[in-house]
Structure formats: structure tokens, C-alpha cells
C-alpha positions as CSV (number, residue, x, y, z in Angstrom):
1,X,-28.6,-26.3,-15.8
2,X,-28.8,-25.9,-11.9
3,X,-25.9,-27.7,-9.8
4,X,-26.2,-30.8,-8.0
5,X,-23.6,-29.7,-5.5
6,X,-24.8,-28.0,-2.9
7,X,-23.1,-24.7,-1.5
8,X,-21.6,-25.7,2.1
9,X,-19.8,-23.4,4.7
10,X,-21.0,-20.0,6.1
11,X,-23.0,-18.9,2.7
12,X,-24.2,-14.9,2.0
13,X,-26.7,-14.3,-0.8
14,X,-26.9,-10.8,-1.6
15,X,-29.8,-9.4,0.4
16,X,-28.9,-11.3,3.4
17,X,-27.9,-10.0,7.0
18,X,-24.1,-9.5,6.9
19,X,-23.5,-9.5,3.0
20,X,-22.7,-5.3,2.8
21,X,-20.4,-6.4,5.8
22,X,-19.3,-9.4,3.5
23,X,-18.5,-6.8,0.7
24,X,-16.2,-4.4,2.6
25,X,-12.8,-4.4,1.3
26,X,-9.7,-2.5,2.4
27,X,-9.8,-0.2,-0.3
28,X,-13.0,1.1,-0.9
29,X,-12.6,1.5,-4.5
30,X,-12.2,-2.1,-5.0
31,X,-15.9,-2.8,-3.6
32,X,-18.4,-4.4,-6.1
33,X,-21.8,-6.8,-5.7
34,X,-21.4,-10.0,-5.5
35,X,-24.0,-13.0,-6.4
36,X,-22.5,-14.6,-3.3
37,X,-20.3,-14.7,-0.9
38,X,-18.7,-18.4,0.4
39,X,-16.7,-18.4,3.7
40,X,-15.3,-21.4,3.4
41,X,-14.5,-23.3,6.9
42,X,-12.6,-26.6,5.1
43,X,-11.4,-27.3,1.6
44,X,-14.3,-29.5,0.9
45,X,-16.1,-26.2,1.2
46,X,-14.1,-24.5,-2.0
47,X,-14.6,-27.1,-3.7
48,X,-18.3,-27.2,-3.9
49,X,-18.6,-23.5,-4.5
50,X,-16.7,-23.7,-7.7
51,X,-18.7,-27.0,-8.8
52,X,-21.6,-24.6,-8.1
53,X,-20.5,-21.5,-9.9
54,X,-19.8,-23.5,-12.7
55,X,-23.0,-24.9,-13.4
56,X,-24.4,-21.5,-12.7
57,X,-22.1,-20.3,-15.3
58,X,-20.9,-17.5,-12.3
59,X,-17.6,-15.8,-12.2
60,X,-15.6,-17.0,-9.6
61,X,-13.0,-15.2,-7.1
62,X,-10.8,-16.3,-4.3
63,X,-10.3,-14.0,-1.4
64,X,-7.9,-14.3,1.7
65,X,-7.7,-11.1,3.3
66,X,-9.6,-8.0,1.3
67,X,-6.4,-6.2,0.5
68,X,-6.9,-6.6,-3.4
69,X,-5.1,-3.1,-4.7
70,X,-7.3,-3.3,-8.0
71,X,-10.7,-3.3,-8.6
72,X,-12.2,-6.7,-10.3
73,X,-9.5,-8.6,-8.4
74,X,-11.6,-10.3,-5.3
75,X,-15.1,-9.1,-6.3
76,X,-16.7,-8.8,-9.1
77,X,-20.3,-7.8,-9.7
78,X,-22.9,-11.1,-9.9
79,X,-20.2,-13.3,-9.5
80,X,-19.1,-15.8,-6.1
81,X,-16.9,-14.8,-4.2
82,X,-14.9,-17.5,-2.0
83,X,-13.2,-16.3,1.0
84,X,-10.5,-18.2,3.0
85,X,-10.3,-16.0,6.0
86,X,-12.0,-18.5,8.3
87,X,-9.8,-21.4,7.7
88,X,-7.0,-20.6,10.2
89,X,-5.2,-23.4,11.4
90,X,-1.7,-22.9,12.0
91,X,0.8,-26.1,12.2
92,X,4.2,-25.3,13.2
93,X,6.4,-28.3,13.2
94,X,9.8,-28.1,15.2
95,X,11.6,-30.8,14.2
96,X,11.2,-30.4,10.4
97,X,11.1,-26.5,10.9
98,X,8.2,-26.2,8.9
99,X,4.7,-24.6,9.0
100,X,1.2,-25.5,7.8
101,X,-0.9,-22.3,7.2
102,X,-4.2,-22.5,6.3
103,X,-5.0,-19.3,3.0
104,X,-7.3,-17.5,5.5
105,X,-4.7,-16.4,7.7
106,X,-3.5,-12.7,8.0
107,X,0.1,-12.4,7.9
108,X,0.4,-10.6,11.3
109,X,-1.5,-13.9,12.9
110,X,1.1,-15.9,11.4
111,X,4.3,-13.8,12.5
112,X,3.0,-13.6,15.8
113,X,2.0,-17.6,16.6
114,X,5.3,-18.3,15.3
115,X,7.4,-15.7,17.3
116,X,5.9,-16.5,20.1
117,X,7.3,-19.3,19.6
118,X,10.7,-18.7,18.2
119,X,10.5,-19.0,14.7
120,X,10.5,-16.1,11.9
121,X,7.7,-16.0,9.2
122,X,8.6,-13.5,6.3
123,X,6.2,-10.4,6.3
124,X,5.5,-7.4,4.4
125,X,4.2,-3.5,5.6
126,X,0.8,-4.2,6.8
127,X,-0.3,-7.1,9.5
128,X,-3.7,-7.4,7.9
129,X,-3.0,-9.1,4.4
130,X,-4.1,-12.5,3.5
131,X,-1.5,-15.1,3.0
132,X,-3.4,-16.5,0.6
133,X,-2.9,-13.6,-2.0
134,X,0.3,-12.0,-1.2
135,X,2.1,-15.6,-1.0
136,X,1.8,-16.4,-4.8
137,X,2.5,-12.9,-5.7
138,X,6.5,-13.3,-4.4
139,X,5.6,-11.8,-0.9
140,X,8.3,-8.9,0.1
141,X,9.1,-7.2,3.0
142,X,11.9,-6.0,5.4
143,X,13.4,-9.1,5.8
144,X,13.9,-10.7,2.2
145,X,17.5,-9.8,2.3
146,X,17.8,-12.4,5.2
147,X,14.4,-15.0,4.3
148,X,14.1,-14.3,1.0
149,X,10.6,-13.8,-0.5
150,X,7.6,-15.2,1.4
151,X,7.1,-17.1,-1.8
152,X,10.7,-18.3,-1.6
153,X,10.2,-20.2,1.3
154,X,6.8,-22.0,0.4
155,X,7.4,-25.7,-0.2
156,X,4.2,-27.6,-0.8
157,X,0.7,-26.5,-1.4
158,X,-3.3,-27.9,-1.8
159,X,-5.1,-26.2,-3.9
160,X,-9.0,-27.0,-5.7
161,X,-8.5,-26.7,-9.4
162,X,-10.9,-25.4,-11.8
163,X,-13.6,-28.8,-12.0
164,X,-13.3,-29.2,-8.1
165,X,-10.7,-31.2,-7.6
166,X,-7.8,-30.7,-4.3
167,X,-4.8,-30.9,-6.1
168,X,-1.5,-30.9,-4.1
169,X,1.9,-29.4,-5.0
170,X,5.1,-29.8,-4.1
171,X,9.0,-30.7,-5.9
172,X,8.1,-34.2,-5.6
173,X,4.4,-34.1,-7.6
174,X,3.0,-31.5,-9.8
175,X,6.0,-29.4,-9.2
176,X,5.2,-27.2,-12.3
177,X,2.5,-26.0,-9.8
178,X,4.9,-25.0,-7.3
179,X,6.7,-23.8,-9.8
180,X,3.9,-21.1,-10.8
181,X,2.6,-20.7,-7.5
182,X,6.2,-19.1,-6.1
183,X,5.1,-15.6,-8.0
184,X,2.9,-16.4,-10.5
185,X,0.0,-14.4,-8.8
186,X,-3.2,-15.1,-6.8
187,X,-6.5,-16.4,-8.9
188,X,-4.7,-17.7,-11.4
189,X,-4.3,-21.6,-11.4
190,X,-7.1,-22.7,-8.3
191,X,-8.5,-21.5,-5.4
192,X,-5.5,-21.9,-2.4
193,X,-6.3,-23.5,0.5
194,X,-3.0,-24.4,2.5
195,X,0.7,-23.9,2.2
196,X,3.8,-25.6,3.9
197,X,6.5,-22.8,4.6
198,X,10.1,-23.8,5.8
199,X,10.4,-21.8,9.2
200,X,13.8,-20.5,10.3
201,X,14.5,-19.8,14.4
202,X,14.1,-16.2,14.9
203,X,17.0,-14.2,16.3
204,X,15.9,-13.9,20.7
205,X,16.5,-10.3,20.2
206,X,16.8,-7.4,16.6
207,X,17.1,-3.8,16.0
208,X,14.4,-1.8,14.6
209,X,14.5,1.5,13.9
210,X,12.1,4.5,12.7
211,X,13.6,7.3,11.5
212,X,11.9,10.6,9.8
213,X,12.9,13.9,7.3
214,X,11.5,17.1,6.6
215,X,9.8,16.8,3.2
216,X,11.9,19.0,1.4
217,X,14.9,17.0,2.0
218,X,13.4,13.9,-0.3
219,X,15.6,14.5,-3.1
220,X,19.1,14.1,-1.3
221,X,17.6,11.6,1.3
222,X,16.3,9.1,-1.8
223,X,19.2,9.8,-3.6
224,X,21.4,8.7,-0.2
225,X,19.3,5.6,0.5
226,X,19.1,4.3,-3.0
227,X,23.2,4.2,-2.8
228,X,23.8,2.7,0.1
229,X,20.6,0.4,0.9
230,X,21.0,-2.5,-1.9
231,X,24.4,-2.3,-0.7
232,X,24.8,-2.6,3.2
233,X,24.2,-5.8,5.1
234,X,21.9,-8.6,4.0
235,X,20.8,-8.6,7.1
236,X,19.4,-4.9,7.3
237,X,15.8,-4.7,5.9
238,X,14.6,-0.5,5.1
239,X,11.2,0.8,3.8
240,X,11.6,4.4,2.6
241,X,8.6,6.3,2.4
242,X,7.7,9.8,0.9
243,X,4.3,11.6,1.8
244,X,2.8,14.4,-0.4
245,X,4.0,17.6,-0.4
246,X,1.0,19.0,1.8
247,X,1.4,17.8,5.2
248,X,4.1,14.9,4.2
249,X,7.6,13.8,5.0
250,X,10.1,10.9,4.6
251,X,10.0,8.0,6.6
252,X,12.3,5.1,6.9
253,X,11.1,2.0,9.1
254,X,13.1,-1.2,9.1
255,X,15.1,-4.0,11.0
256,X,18.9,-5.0,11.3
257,X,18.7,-8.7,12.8
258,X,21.5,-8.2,15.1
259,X,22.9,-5.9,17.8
260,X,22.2,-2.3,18.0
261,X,25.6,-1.8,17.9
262,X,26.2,-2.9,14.3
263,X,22.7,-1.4,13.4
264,X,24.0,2.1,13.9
265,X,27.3,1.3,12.2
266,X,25.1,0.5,9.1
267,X,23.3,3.0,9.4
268,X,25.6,5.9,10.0
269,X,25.8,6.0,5.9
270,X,22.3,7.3,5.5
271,X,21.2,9.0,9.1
272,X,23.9,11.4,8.5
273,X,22.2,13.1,5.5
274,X,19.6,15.9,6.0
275,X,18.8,16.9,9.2
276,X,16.5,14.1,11.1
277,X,13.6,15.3,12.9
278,X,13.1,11.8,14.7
279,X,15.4,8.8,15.3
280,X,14.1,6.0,16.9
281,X,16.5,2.8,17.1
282,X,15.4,0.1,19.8
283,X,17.0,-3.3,20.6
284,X,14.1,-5.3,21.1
285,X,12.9,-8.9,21.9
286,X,12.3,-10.6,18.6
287,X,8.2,-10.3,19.1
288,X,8.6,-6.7,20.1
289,X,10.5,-6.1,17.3
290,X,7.8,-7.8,14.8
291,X,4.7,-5.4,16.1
292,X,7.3,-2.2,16.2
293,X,7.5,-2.7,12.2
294,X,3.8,-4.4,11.8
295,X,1.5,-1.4,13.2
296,X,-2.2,-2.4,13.5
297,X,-3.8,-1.8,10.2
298,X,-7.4,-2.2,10.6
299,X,-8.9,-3.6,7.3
300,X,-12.9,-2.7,7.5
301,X,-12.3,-0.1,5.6
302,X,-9.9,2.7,5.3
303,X,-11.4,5.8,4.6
304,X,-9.0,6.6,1.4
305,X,-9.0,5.2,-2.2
306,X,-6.2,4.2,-3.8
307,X,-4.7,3.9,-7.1
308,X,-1.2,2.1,-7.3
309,X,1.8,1.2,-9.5
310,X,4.9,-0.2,-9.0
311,X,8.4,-1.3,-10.2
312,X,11.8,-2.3,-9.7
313,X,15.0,0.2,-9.8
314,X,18.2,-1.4,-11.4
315,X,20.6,1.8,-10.4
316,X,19.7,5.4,-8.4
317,X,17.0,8.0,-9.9
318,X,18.4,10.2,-12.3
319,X,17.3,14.4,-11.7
320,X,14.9,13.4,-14.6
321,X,13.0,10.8,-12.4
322,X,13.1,12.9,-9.4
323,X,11.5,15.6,-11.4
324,X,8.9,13.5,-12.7
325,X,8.4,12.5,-8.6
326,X,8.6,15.5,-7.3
327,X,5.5,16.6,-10.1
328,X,3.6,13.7,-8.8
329,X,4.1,14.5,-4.9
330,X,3.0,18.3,-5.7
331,X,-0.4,17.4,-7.0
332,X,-0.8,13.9,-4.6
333,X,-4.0,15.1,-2.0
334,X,-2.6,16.8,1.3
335,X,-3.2,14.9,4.4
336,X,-3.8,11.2,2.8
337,X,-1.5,8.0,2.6
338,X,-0.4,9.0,-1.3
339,X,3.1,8.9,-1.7
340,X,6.5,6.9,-2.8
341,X,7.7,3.8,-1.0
342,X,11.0,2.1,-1.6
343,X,12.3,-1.4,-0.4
344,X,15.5,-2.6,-0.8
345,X,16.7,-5.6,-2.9
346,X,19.4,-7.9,-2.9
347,X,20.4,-11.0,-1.0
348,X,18.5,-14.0,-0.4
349,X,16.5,-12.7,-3.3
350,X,19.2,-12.8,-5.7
351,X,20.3,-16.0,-4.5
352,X,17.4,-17.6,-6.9
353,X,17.9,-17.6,-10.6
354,X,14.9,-15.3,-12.3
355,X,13.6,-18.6,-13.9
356,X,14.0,-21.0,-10.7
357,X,10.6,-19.7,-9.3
358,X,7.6,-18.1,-11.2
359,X,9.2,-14.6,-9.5
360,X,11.0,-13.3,-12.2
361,X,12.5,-9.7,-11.2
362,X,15.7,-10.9,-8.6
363,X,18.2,-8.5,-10.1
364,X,17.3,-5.0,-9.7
365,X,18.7,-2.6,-6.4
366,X,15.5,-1.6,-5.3
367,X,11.7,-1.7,-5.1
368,X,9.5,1.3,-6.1
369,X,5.7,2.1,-5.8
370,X,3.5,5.1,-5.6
371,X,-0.2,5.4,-4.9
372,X,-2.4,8.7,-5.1
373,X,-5.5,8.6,-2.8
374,X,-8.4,10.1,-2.4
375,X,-11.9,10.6,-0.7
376,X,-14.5,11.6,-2.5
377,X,-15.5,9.5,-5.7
378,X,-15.7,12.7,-7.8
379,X,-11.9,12.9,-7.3
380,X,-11.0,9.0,-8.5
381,X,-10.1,9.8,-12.0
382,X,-7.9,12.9,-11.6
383,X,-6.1,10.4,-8.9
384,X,-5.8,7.2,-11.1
385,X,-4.4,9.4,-14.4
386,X,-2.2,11.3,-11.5
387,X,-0.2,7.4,-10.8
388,X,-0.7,5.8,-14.1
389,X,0.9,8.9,-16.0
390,X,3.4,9.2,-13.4
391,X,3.8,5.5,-14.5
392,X,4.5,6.6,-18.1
393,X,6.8,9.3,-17.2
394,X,9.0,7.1,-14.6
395,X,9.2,4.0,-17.4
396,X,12.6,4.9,-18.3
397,X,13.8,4.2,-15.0
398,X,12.1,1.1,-14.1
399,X,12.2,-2.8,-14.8
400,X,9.0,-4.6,-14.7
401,X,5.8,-4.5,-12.0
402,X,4.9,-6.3,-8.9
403,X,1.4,-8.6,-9.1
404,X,0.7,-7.7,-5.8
405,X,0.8,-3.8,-6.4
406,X,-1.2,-4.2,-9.8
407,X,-1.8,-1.4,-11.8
408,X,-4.5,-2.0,-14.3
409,X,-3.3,1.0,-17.2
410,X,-0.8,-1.2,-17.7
411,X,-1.3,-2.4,-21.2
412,X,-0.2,-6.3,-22.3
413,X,0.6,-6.5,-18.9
414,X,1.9,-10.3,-18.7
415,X,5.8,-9.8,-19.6
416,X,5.9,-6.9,-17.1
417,X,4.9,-8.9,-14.4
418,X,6.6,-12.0,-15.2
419,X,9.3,-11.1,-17.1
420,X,10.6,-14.1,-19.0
421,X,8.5,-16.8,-16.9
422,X,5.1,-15.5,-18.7
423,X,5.1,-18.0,-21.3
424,X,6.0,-21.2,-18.8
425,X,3.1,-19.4,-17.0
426,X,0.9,-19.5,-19.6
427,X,1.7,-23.5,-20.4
428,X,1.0,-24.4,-16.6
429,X,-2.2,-22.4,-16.4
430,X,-3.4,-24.0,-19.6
431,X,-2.4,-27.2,-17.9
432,X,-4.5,-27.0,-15.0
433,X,-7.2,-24.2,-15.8
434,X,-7.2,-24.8,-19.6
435,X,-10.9,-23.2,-19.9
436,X,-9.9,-20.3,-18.1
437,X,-12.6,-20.7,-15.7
438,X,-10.1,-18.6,-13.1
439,X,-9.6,-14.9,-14.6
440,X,-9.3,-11.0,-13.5
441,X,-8.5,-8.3,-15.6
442,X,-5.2,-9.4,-16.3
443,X,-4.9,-12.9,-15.6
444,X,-2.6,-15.2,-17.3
445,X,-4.7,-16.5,-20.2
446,X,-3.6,-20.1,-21.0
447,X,-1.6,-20.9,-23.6
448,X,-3.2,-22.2,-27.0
């Protein structure tokens, strides 16, 4: 049967102008060919393209800002493909300190509105991502310790359900919903269209600092940071990256939300070991401080391919782990953005209980994820086995994954996502998407 609903908003049928521009993703692995594309300018909008795609019996899937790490995810071949990333608005309420986002802003837009006018907005490594995807995933980033996840601080949502309908969330009604949609994942329950965040002030002024190692120091560096950085103060975010061994080094980026003073007196732990090749600490005006950690990331797309996988750490790598990374840094593809990347844990994220929100993994020290990249198509499987057995080898020394760093080897991947929420998960999509109509690769399939 043909639909009576009629597709509305900015609408790209394959073989129009503008749909291989439509189909550009960040990662150009994750490109497919869409039916259709819907940019959606109001919720009304979403709702019509899934009344449509359902009566065309076409696979639906929401997009927000083209970062999807896994191929499938906001794409899929024949299917309709409805993007958020012209519904914008931005509502920042003073008195309540909370903000209405529309999904189709980029998480750098939002930091910035809101600095500018002196209120922090949780963010992660990379200005370009869609807060409509990495919101429901948990959302981390460099200032967790102090904000807790993104996902922590969303309070109230609208979302259009699997027959069309705007549903709204909150603790008051259809709190189960909230519930799921505080790390339950992206394309799961509905298509997002807005979420209400509690906003706190931002500091007027932080400390940032960028600091680098000779690659042959990554050993005793990682080893340093993963013993002193779930430990220092909750207010002291660090990203700790590790390049490949061909033209790579180590990297540490992050913030300490107060003087510079005490930021070097935390620091001091872990700047002392190795020998730095760069040190970079600046006391800086709270916007100034958010673009000094958020470089420009231009999404239309990166030139490199990606295959990721990620993890939490409960204590430091044993030799045996750092062998296995070592291994995988050796054989990553000189000169490309491969590598390990470490976050630390702890504070306002611990402050939850694992079954309080959807976002189960709140006890571990650390964050982990590696991604191999390449160029040339003929090299993508030799890259994906490269992280995905990595995966296998490192399992030992890891709890769990991340939804937003998905890695698609990963076999019944449900409980290592969710931990012990998958089965609440499970009852609250079969709840609101019982027919499933919403799936990926490794969705949460309702419960029978």
C-alpha cells in the first residue's frame, strides 16, 4: 500500500541535486545509498517520514550529525534516512538553569551559545557530533568528573515513536523513557527531536593544557597516567592519546576548572615522567578555554576510515596488555589518526548508581578505545581484524563497551553495552517500539 502521509520538510530522492552531498558521512566507510533522505525542519516533519516509510515498508534511520562510527548505523542502503541537523533552536533559560536543544545541533554550537553566555554544556573530543546521537549514548568528555555525563544532565525529552506519534519524557510522565534514553543508545526507542538539559554557570575563567611525549615513552607515560588520573581532582578532566608507531606520539589534552596554579600542582604527578617535548598550560577565559580543547573538526568527510572499539579499565594495564598495545600500534598505518585514547573516570559519574540511568558502566578508573584507519578500500579488512582482534586480545583487561564507539565483531553485544540495564532495556523498547520498526545491527530487540 502507498501512504497517505505525505513526506514534508527538505526531501532528497536518490538521483536528485544534493543527495551524494546528502550521503556524505564523517567516516567514509560508513556511507551507503539511501531511498531517501528527510531533513526535517520541525517535529511534525519526523513524524510523517516514519508514517511514510512504514507504509512503504522502508527501513528507517535517524541522523543528527553524521558521526555514526559503524557502518548500517545512520544509513542503510534503500532505506529513509531522517536527519535532524536543521532543527537548531537553542533555548537557554536563566532562571530555571535549563536548556532546550533541538537533535540537530552539533555539540560545539551548543557549548559555544551557552558560554557565551555563561553557562557550561558537557562535551566530548570533537565539536562536530550530533547531540542527537551521542546524548542517549551517555555522552563523555573532559568534564564528566565535574558535569557528569551529557546524558546525566538530560531531564526531559520529545521524541516520535514508531506509528508517528510525539511522545514526551520526563520523571514526571513516561519516565521509563527517560530512563532508557540516559545511555540506552541512539535509534533505539524513536526518532529524537528535543532535549531539556539542566545547565550549570561556567567557571569566568579554566586551565587547559596540551601536553606531548616521544612515542617510545607510551609504556611508562600510560602506565603513569592510568595511576594518578582516576585519582586526582574531580575537577581535572585528561584525554591521553597514543599515535602509531610510524610518525606517532602521546598526547594529553584536558581542563582543570580552576586556577593555573592548582592545575600544575595536579599535574606535577604525571608531567614529571618521560621527557616532554611540548607543554602548553594556559589560564583562559572560559570560551577560550572550550575552543582550545574543541579544535575544528570538519565533518564532510575525512579522508581516513575507521574501525573502532572500546572499553572501560577497572585498574592499570598489566605488561601483558601493553604488549598486546604495543602489537597493535606497530602494525596501525603510519601517518593516519589510528591509535589509543584514554579518558578518565570517576566523580560525578560514580555519583549515579549503574541502574539509576540506562548508563550502566560508572565504576571503572578509566575509558579505553582504539581505532585503526585507513585509505584505500583494499586496506579495510586488514584494518578492521587489526582493532577487533586487538579487541580479543585486550578482553582480559576490560569491562564492557561504549554505544557510541560501537564495534560491530562484537558478538551478543547487548550485555556489553548495558551491562545489567539490558533487560529493563529490552522491556522499555518492547513498550514503545514493540514491532521493532527502529533497528541497526545491534539494536536492542524488544523483549518477548
Amino acid at each position: 500500500m502507498k501512504s497517505k502521509t505525505q513526506l514534508t520538510g527538505r526531501v532528497i530522492f536518490k538521483g536528485d541535486p544534493g543527495y551524494d552531498t546528502a550521503r556524505k558521512n564523517w567516516d567514509p566507510h560508513t556511507d551507503r545509498f539511501p531511498k531517501v533522505f528527510v531533513f526535517a525542519q520541525k517535529t511534525r516533519d519526523v513524524a510523517n517520514a516514519i508514517k511514510w516509510a512504514r507504509a512503504n515498508k522502508v527501513p528507517i534511520r535517524p541522523r543528527s550529525g553524521r558521526h555514526a562510527l559503524e557502518t548500517n548505523l545512520s544509513q542503510v542502503n534503500g532505506g529513509l534516512v531522517i536527519d535532524t541537523s536543521e532543527m537548531k533552536k537553542i533555548t537557554l533559560n536563566k532562571k530555571c538553569s535549563t536548556a532546550v536543544v533541538e537533535t540537530g545541533n552539533r555539540v560545539g554550537r551548543i557549548v559555544d551559545t551557552l558560554a557565551r553566555q555563561g553557562y557550561m554544556a558537557p562535551f566530548g573530543d570533537s565539536p562536530s557530533v550530533g547531540i542527537g546521537g551521542i546524548t542517549p549514548g551517555g555522552g563523555i568528555g573532559p568534564l564528566q568528573r565535574t558535569t557528569g555525563l551529557i546524558s546525566d544532565n538530560l531531564i526531559a525529552l520529545e521524541m516520535v515513536d514508531a506509528k508517528g506519534r510525539i511522545i514526551r519524557a520526563s520523571k514526571k510522565r513516561n519516565s521509563d523513557l527517560l530512563w532508557a534514553s540516559r545511555g540506552g543508545g541512539g535509534g533505539n526507542f524513536g526518532v529524537y527531536t528535543k532535549y531539556k538539559f539542566k545547565v550549570r554557570r561556567a567557571p569566568v575563567k579554566a586551565a587547559v593544557f596540551s601536553v606531548t611525549w616521544p612515542w617510545d615513552q607510551f609504556e611508562e607515560v600510560v602506565e603513569a597516567w592510568q595511576r594518578w588520573a582516576p585519582f586526582t581532582s574531580t575537577k581535572l578532566g585528561s584525554e591521553l592519546s597514543v599515535g602509531p608507531k610510524k610518525g606517532g606520539n602521546v598526547s594529553m589534552l584536558g581542563v582543570y576548572l580552576g586556577s593555573k596554579k592548582k592545575a600544575l600542582k595536579f599535574l606535577e604527578p604525571i608531567l614529571s615522567v618521560g621527557t616532554t617535548t611540548k607543554k602548553d598550560i594556559r589560564y583562559l577565559p572560559y570560551l577560550q578555554a572550550t575552543e582550545f580543547l574543541l579544535a575544528p573538526d570538519p565533518v564532510l568527510t575525512q579522508r581516513f576510515s575507521n574501525q573502532f572499539s572500546s572499553g572501560f579499565g577497572r585498574r592499570p594495564f598489566p605488561d601483558k596488555a601493553f604488549k598486546y598495545m604495543r602489537e597493535f600500534l606497530e602494525k596501525a598505518e603510519g601517518g593516519t589518526p589510528a591509535g589509543f585514547y584514554f579518558l578518565n573516570w570517576g566523580g560525578a559519574i560514580r555519583r549515579i548508581a549503574p541502574r539509576a540511568t540506562a548508563f550502566y558502566w560508572r565504576d571503572p578508573k578509566y575509558y579505553v578505545e582504539w581505532n585503526s584507519s585507513w585509505v584505500k578500500p583494499s586496506h579495510a579488512a586488514r584494518n578492521i581484524a587489526l582493532a577487533r582482534n586487538t579487541r580479543k586480545k585486550l578482553q582480559p583487561y576490560i569491562v564492557g563497551s561504549y554505544i557510541n564507539v560501537p564495534d560491530q565483531g562484537i558478538k551478543c553485544s547487548g550485555p556489553v553495552y548495558y551491562g545489567k540495564n539490558y533487560a529493563r532495556l529490552r522491556r522499555v523498547k518492547a513498550k514503545y517500539d514493540p514491532q521493532n520498526v527502529f533497528n541497526n545491527p545491534q539494536s536492542i530487540p524488544p523483549a518477548k
